[in-house]
Backbone as JSON Lines, residues from 0, in Angstrom:
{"i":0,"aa":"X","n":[19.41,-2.63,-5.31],"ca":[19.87,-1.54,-6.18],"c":[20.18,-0.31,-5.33]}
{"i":1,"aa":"X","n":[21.3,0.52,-5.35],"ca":[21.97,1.11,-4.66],"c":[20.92,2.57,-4.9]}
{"i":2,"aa":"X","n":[20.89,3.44,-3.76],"ca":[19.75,4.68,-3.95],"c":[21.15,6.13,-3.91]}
{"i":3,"aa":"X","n":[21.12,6.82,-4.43],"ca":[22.07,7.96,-4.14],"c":[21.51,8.95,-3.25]}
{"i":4,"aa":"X","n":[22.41,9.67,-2.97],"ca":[22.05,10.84,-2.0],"c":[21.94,12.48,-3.14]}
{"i":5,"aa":"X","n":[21.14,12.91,-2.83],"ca":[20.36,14.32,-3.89],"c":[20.25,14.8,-3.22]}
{"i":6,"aa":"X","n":[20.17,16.5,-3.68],"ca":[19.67,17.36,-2.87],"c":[19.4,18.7,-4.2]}
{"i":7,"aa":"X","n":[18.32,19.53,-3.89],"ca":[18.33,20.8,-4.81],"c":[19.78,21.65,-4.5]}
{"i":8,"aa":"X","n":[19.97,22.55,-5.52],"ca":[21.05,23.38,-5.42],"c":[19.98,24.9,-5.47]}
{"i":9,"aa":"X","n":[20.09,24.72,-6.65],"ca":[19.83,26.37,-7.12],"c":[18.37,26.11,-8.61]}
{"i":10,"aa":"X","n":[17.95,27.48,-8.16],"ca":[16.69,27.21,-9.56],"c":[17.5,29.22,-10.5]}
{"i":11,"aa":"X","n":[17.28,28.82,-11.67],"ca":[17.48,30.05,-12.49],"c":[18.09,30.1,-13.45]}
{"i":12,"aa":"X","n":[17.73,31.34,-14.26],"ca":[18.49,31.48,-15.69],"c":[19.26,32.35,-16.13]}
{"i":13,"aa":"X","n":[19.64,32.65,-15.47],"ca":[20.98,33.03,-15.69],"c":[22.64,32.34,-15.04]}
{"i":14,"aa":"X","n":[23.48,32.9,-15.92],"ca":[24.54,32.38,-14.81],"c":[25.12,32.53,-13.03]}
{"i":15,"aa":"X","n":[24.65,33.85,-13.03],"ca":[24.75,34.5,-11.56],"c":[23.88,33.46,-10.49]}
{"i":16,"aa":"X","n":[22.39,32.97,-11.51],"ca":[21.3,32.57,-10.41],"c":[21.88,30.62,-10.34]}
{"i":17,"aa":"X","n":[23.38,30.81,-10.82],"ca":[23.42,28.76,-11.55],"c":[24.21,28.93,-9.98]}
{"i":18,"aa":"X","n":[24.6,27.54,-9.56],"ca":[25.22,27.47,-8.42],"c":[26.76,26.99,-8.87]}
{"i":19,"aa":"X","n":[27.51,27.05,-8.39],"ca":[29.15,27.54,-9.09],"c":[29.65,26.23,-9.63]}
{"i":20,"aa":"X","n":[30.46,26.12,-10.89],"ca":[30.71,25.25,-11.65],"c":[32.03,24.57,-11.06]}
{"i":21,"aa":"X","n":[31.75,24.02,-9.7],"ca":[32.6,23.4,-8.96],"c":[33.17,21.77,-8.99]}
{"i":22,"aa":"X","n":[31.71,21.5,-10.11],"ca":[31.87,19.75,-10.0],"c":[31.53,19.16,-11.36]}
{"i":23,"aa":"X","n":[31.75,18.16,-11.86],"ca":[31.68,17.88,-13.21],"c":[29.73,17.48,-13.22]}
{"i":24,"aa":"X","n":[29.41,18.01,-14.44],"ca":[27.9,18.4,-14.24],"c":[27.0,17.83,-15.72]}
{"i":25,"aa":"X","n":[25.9,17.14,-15.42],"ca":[25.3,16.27,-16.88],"c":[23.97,16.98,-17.13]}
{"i":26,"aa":"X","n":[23.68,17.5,-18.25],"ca":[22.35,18.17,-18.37],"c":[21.19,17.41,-18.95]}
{"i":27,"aa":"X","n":[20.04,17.57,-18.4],"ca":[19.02,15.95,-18.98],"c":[17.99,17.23,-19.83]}
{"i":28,"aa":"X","n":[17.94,16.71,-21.13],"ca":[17.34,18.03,-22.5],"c":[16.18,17.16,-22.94]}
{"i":29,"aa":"X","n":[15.02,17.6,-23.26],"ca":[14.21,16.83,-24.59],"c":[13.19,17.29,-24.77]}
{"i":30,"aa":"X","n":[12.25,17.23,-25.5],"ca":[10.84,17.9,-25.6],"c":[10.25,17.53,-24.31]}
{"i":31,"aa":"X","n":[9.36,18.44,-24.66],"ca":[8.07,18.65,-23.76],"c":[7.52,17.52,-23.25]}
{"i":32,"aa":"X","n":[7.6,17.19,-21.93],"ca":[6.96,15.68,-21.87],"c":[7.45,14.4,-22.2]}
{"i":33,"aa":"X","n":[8.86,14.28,-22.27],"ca":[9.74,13.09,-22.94],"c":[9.61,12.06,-21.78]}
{"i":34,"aa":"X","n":[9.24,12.93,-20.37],"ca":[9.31,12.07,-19.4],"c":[11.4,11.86,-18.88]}
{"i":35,"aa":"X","n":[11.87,13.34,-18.58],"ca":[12.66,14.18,-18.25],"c":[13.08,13.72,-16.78]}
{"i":36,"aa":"X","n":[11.68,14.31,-15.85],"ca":[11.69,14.23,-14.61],"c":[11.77,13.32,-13.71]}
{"i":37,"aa":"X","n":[10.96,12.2,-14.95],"ca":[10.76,10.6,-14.23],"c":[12.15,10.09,-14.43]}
{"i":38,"aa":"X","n":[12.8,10.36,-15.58],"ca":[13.81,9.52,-15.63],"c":[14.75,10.02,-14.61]}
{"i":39,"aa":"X","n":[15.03,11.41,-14.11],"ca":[15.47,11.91,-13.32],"c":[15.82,11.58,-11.77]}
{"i":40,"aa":"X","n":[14.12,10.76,-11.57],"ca":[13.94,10.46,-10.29],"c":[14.27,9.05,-10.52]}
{"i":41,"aa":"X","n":[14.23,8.45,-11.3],"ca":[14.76,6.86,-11.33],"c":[15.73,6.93,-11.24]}
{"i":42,"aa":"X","n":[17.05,7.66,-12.04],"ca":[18.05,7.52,-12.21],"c":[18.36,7.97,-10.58]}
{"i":43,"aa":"X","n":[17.96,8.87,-9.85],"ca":[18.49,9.03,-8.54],"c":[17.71,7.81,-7.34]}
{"i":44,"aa":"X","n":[16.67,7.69,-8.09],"ca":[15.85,7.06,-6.64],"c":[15.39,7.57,-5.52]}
{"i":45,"aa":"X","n":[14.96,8.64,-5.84],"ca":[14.36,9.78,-5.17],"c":[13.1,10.29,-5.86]}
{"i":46,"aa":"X","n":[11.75,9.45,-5.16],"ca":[10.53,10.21,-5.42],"c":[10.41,11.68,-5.93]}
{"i":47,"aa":"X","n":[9.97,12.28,-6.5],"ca":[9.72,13.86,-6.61],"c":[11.01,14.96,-6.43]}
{"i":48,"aa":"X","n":[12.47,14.11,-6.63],"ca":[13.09,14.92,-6.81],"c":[13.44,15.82,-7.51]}
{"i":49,"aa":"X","n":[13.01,15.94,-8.59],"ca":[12.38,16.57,-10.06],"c":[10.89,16.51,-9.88]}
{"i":50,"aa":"X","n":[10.08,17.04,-10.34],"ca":[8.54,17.58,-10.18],"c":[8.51,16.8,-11.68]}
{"i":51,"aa":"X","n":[7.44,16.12,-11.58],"ca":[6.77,14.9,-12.43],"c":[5.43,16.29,-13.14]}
{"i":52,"aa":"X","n":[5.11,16.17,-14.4],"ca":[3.8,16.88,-14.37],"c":[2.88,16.24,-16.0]}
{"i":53,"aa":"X","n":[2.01,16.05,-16.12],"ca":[1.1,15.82,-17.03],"c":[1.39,16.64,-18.43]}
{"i":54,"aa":"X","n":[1.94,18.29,-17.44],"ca":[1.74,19.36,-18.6],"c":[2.83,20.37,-18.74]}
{"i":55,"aa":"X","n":[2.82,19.88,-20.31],"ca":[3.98,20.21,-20.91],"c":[4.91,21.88,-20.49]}
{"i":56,"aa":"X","n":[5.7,21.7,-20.32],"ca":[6.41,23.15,-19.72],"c":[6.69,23.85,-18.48]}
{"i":57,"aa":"X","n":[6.73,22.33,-17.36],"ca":[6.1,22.76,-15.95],"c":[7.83,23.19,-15.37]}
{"i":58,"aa":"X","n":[9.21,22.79,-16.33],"ca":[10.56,23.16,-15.72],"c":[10.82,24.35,-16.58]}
{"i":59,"aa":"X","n":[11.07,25.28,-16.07],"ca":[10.73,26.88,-16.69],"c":[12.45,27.55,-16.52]}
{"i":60,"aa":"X","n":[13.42,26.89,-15.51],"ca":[14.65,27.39,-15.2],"c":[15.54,26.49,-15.17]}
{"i":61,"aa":"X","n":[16.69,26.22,-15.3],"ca":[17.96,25.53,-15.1],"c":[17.49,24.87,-13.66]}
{"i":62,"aa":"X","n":[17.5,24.2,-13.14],"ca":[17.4,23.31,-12.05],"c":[18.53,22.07,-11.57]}
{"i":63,"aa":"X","n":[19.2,22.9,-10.27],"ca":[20.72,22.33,-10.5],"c":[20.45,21.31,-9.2]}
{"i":64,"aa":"X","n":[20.89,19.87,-9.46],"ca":[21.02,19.0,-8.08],"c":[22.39,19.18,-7.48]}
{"i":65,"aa":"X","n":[22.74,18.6,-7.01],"ca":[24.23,17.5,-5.91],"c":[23.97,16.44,-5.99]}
{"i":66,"aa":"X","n":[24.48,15.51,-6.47],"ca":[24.4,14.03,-6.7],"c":[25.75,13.5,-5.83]}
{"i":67,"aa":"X","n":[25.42,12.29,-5.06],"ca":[26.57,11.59,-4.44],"c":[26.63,10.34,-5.12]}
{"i":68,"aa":"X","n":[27.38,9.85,-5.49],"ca":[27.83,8.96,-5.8],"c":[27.43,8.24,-7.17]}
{"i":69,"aa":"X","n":[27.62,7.21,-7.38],"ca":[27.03,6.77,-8.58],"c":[26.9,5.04,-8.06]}
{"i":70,"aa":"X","n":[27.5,4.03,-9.06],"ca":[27.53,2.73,-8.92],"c":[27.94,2.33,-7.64]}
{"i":71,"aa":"X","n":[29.49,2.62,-7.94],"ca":[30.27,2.38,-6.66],"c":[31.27,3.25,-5.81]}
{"i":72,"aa":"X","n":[31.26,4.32,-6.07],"ca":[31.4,5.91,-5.66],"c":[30.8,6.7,-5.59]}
{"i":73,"aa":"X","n":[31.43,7.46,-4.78],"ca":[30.61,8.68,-3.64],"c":[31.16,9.93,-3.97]}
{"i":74,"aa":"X","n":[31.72,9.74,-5.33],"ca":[32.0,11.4,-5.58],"c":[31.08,11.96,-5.86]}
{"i":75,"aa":"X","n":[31.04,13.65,-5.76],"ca":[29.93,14.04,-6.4],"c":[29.72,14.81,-7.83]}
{"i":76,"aa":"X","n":[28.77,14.64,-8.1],"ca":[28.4,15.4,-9.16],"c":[27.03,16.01,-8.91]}
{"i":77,"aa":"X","n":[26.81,16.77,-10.37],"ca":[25.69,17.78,-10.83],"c":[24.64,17.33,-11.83]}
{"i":78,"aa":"X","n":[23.97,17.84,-11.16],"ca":[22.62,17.41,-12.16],"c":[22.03,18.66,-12.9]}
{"i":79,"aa":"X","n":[21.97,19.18,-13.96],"ca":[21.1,20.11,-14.88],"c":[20.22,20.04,-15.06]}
{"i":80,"aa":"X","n":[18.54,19.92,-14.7],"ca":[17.23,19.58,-15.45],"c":[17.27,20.84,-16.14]}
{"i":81,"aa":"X","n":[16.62,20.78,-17.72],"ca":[16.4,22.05,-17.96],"c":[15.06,22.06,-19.11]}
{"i":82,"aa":"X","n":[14.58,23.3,-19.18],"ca":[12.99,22.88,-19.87],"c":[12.92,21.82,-20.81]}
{"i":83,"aa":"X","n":[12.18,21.91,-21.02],"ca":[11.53,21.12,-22.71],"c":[11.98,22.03,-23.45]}
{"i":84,"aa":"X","n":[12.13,21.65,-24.73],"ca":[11.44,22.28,-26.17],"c":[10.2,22.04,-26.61]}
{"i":85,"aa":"X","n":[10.17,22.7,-27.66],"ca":[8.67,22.0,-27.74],"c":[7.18,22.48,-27.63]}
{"i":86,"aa":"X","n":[6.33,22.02,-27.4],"ca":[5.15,22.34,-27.34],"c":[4.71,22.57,-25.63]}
{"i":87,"aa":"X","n":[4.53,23.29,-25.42],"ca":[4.31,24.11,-23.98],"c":[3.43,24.66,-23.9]}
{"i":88,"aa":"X","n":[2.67,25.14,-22.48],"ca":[1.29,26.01,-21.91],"c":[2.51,27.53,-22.11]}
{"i":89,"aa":"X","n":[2.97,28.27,-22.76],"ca":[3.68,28.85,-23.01],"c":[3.29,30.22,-23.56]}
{"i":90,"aa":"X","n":[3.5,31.52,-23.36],"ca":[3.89,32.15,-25.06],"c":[5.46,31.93,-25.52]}
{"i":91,"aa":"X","n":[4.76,32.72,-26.81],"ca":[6.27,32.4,-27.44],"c":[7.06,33.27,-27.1]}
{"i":92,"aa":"X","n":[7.02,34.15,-26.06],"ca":[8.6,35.21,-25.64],"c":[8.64,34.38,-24.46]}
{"i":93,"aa":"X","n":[8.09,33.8,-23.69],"ca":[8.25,33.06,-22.34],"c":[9.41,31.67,-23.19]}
{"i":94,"aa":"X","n":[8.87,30.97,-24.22],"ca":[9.76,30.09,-24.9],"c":[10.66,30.47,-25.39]}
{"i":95,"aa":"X","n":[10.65,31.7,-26.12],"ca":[11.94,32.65,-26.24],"c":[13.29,32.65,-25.36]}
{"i":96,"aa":"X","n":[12.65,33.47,-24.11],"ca":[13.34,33.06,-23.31],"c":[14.03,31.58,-22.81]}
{"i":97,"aa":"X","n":[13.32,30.87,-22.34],"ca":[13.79,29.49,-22.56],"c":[14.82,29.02,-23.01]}
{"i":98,"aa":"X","n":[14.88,29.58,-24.83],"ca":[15.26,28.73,-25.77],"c":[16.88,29.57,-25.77]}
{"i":99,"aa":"X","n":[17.03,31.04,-25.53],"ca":[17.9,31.82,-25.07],"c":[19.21,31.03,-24.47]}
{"i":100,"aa":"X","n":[18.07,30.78,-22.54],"ca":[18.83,30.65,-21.43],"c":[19.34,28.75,-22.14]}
{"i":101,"aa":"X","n":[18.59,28.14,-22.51],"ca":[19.21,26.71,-22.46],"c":[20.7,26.91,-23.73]}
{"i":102,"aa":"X","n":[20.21,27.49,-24.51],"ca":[21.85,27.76,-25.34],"c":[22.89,28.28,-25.0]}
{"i":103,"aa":"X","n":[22.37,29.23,-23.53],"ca":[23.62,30.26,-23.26],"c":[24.47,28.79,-22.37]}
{"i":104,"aa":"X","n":[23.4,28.05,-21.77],"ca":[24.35,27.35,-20.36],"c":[24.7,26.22,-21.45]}
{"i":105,"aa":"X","n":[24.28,25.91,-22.57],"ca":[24.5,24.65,-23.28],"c":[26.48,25.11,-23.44]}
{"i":106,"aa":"X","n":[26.21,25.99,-24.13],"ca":[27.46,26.58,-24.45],"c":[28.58,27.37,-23.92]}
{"i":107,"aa":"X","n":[28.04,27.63,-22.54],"ca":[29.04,28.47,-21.66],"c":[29.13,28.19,-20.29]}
{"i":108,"aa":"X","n":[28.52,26.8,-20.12],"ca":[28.73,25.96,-18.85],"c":[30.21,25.29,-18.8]}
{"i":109,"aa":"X","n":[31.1,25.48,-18.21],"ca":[32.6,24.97,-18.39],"c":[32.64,23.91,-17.45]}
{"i":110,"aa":"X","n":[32.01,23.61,-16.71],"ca":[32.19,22.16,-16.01],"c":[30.83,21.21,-16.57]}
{"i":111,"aa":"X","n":[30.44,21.36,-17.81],"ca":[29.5,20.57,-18.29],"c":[30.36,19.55,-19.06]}
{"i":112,"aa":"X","n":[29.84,18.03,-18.63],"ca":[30.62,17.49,-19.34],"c":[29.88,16.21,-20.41]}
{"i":113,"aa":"X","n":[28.12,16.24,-19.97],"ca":[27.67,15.78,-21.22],"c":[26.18,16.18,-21.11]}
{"i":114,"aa":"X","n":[26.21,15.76,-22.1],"ca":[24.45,16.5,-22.44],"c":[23.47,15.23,-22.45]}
{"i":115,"aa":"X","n":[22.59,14.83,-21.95],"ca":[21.87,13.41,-22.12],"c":[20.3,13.76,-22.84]}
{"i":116,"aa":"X","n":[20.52,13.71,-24.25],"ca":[19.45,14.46,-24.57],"c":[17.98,13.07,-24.84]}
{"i":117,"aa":"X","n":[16.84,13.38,-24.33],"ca":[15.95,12.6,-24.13],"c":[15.31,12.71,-25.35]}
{"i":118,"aa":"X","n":[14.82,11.17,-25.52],"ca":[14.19,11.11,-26.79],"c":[12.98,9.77,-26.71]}
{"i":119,"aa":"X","n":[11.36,10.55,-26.93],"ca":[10.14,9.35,-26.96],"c":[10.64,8.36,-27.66]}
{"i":120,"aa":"X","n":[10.49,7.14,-27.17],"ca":[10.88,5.58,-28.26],"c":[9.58,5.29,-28.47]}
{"i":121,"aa":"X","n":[8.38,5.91,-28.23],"ca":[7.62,5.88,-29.22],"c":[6.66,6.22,-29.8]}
{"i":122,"aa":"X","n":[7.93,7.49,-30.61],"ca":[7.69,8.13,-31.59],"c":[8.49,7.9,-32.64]}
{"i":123,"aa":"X","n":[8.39,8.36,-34.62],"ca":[8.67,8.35,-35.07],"c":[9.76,9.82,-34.81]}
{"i":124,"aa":"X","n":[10.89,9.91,-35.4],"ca":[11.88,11.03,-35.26],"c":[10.93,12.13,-35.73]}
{"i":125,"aa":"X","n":[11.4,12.66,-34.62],"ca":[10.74,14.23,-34.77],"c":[11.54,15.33,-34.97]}
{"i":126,"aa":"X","n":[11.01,16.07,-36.09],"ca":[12.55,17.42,-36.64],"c":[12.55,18.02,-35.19]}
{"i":127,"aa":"X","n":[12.73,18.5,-34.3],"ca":[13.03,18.96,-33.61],"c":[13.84,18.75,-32.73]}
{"i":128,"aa":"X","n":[13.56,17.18,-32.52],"ca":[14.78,16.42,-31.91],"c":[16.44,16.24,-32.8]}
{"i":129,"aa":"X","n":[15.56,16.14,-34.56],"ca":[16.68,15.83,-34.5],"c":[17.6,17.09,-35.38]}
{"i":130,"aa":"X","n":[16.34,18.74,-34.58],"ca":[17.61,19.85,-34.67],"c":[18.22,19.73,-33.56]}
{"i":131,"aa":"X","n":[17.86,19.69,-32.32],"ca":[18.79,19.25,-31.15],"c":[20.0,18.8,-31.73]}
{"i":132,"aa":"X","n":[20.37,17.88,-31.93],"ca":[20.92,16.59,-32.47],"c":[21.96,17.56,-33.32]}
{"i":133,"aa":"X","n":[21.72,18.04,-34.44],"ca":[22.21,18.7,-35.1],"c":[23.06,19.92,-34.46]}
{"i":134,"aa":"X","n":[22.25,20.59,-33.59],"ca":[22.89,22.14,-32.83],"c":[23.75,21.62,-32.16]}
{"i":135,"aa":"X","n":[23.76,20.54,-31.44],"ca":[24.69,20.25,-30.66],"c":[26.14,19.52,-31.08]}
{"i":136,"aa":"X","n":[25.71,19.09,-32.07],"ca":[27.2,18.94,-32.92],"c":[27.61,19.67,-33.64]}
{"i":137,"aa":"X","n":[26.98,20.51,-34.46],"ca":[27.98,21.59,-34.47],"c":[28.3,22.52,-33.63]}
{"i":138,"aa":"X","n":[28.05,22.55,-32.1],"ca":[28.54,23.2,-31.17],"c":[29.68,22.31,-30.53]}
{"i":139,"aa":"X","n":[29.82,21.44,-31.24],"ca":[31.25,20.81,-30.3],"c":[30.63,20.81,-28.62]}
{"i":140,"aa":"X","n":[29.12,20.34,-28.94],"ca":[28.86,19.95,-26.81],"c":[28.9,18.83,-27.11]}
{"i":141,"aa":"X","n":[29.38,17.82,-25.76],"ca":[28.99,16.13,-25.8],"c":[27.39,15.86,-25.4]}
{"i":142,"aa":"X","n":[27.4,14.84,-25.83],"ca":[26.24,14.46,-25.34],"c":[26.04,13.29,-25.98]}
{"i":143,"aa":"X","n":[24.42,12.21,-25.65],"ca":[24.28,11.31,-25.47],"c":[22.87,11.13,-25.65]}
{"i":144,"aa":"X","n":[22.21,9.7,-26.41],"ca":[21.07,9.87,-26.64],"c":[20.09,9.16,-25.83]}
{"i":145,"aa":"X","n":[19.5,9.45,-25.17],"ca":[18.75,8.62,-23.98],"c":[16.85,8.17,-24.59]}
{"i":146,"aa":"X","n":[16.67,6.73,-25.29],"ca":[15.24,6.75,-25.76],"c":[14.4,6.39,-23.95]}
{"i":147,"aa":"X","n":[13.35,7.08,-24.02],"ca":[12.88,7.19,-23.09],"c":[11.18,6.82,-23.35]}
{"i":148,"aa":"X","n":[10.43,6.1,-21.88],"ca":[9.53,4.93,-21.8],"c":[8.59,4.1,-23.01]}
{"i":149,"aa":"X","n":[10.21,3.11,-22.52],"ca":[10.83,2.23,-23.83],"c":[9.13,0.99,-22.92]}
{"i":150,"aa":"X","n":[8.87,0.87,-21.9],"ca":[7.86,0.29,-21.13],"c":[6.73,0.42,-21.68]}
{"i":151,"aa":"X","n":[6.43,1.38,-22.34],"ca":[4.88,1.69,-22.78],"c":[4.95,1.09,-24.46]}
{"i":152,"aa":"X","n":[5.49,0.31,-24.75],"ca":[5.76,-0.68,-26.42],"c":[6.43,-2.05,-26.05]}
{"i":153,"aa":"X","n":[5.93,-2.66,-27.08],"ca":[7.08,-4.28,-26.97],"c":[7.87,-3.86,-27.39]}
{"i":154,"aa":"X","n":[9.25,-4.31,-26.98],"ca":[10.54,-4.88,-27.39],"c":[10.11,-4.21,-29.1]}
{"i":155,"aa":"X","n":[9.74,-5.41,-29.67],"ca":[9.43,-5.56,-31.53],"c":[9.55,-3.53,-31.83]}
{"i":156,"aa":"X","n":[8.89,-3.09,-31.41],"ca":[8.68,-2.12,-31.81],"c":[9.4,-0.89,-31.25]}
{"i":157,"aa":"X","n":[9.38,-1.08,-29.59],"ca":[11.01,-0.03,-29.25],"c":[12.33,-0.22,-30.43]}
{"i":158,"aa":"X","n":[12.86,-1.62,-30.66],"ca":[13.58,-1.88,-31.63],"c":[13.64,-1.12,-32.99]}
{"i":159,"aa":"X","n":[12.4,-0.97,-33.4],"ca":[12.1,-0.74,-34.65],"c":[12.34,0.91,-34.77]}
{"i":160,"aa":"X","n":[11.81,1.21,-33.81],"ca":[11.52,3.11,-33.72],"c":[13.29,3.39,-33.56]}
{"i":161,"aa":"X","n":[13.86,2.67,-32.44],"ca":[15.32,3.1,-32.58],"c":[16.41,2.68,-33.63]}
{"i":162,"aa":"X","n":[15.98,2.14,-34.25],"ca":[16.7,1.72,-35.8],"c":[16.13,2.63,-36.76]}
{"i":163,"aa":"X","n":[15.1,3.35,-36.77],"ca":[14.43,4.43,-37.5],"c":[15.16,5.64,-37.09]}
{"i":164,"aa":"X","n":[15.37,5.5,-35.54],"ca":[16.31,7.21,-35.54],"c":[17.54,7.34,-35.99]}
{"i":165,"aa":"X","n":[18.15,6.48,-35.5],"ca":[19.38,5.8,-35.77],"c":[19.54,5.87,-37.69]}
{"i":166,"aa":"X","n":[18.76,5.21,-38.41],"ca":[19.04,5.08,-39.48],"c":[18.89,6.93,-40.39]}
{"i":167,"aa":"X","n":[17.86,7.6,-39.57],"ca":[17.54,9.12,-39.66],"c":[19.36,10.16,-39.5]}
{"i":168,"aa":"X","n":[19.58,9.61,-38.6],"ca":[20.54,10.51,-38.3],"c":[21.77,9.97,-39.21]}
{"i":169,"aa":"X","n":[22.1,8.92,-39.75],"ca":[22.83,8.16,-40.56],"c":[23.0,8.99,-42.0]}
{"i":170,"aa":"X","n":[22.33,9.91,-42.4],"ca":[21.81,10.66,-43.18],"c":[22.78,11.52,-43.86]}
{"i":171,"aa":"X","n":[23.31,12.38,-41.88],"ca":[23.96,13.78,-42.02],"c":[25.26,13.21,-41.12]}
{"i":172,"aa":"X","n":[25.34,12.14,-39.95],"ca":[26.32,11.36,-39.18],"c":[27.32,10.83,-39.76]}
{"i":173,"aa":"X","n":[28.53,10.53,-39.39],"ca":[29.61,9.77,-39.85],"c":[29.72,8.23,-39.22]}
{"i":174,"aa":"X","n":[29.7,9.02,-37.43],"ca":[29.38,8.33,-36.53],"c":[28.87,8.97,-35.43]}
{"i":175,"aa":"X","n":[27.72,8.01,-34.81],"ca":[26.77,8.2,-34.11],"c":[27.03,8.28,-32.59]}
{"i":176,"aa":"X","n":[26.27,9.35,-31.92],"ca":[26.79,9.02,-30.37],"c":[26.07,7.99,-29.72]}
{"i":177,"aa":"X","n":[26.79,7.66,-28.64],"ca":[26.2,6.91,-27.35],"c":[24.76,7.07,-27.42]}
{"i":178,"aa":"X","n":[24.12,6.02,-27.34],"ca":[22.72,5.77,-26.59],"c":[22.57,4.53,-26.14]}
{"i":179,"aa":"X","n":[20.97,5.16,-24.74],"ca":[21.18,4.49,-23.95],"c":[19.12,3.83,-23.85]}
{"i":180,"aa":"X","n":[18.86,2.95,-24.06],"ca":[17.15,2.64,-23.78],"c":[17.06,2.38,-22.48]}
{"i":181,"aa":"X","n":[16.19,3.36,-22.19],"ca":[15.41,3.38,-20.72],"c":[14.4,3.31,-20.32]}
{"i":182,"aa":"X","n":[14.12,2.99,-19.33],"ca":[12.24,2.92,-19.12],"c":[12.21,3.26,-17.42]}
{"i":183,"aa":"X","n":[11.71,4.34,-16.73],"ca":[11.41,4.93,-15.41],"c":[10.88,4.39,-14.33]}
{"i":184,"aa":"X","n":[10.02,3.09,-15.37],"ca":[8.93,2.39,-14.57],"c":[10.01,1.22,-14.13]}
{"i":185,"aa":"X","n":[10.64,0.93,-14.7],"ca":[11.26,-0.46,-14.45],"c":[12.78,-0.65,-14.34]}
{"i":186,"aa":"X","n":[13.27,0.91,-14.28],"ca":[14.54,0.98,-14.01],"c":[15.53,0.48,-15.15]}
{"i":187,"aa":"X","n":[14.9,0.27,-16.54],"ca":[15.91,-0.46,-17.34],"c":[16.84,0.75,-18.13]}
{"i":188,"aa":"X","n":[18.04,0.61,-17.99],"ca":[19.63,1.53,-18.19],"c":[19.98,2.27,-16.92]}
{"i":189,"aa":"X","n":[19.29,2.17,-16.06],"ca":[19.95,3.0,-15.16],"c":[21.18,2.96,-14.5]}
{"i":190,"aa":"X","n":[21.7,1.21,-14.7],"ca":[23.2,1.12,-14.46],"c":[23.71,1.44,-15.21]}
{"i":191,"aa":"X","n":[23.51,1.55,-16.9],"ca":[23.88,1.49,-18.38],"c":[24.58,3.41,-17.91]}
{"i":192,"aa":"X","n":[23.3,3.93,-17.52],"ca":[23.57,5.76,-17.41],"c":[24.17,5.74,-15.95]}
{"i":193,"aa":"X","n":[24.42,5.46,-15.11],"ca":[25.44,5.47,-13.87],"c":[26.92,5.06,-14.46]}
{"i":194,"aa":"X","n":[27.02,4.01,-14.72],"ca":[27.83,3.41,-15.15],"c":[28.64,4.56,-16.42]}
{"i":195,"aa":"X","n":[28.17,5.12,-17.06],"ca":[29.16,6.15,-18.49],"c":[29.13,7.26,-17.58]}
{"i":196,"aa":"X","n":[28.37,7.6,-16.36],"ca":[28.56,9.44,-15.69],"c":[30.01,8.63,-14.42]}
{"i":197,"aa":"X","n":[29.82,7.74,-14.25],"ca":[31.34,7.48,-13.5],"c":[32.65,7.55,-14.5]}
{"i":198,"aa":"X","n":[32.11,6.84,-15.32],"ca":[33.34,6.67,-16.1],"c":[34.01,8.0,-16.63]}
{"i":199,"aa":"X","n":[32.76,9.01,-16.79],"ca":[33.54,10.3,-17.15],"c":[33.99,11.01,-15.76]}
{"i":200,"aa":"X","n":[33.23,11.01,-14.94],"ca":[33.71,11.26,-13.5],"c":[35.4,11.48,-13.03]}
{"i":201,"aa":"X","n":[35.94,10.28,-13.32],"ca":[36.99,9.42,-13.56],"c":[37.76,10.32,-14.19]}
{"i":202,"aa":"X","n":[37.46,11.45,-15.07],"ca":[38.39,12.04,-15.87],"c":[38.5,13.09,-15.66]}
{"i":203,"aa":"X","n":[37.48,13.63,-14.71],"ca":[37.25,15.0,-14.37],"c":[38.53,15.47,-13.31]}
{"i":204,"aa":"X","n":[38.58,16.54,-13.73],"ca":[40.09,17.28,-13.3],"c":[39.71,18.74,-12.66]}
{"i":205,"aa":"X","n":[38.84,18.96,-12.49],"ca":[38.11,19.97,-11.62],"c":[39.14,21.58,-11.83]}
């Protein structure tokens, strides 16, 4: 399995502190603890390239990579980590803030070209995720639904929880976006999510 080349860019929240919107760029979103970072480092294959933590709220700023390549190209792209929502070691003007800076870049990042918003597979849908879900379509951002450590349940029941969100969002949806089941421990979608950031790659016109 092919390892990419990473590197940090820039940490901050504002636009001045982002590093310049030079390359087509994917932002990884979800509550507190979705397990963000891990998927982060799987998807690159890079130990601790994202900071792994127990406790909830430990990515506090926009956190921008350089990504080389993907499947079978070496173009580059951008990586976005950006906090949780959610339940955090926090106050609420520190989450304030937060909740500010992730809407300003959600919405005024111009080389953003999808949003990969993380979601526990197992949990039952949680309103919060699925205001995410909601804000972001009526903001006209793309994005994409990533269930995340799909490893810690059988099959029977990852199944079940994602036919529950799925059938949740069916509600207020016409049609549903992209998703992708993943698991950190075992690498499962990580070609599935290489494989759709080339393909948009591919379209990017810089």
């Amino acid at each position: 399995m092919r390892s990419l080349r990473a590197e940090h860019l820039t940490s901050g929240r504002t636009a001045k502190d982002w590093t310049k919107p030079n390359l087509p760029e994917y932002a990884f979103i979800g509550r507190s603890n979705v397990g963000k970072s891990s998927l982060i480092n799987m998807l690159c294959h890079i130990n601790k390239l994202a900071r792994v933590s127990n406790t909830p709220g430990r990515t506090r700023n926009v956190e921008h990579f350089r990504v080389e390549g993907t499947l079978t190209k070496d173009a580059p792209w951008m990586l976005g980590d950006l906090p949780g929502y959610g339940f955090a070691k926090a106050s609420k003007t520190e989450r304030a803030v937060w909740e500010q800076m992730i809407r300003t870049y959600l919405k005024e990042r111009e080389n953003l070209q999808n949003v990969f918003l993380l979601i526990d597979s197992r949990l039952e849908p949680q309103q919060n995720d699925l205001d995410m879900v909601q804000w972001l379509g009526e903001n006209g951002i793309p994005f994409c639904i990533v269930f995340t450590k799909t490893d810690k349940l059988k099959a029977p029941k990852v199944d079940s929880n994602v036919a529950q969100f799925k059938r949740k969002l069916k509600e207020s949806w016409e049609e549903l976006p992209r998703m992708f089941v993943t698991s950190s421990e075992t690498s499962k979608g990580r070609d599935e999510l290489l494989g759709f950031i080339e393909e948009v790659n591919a379209r990017w016109k810089g």
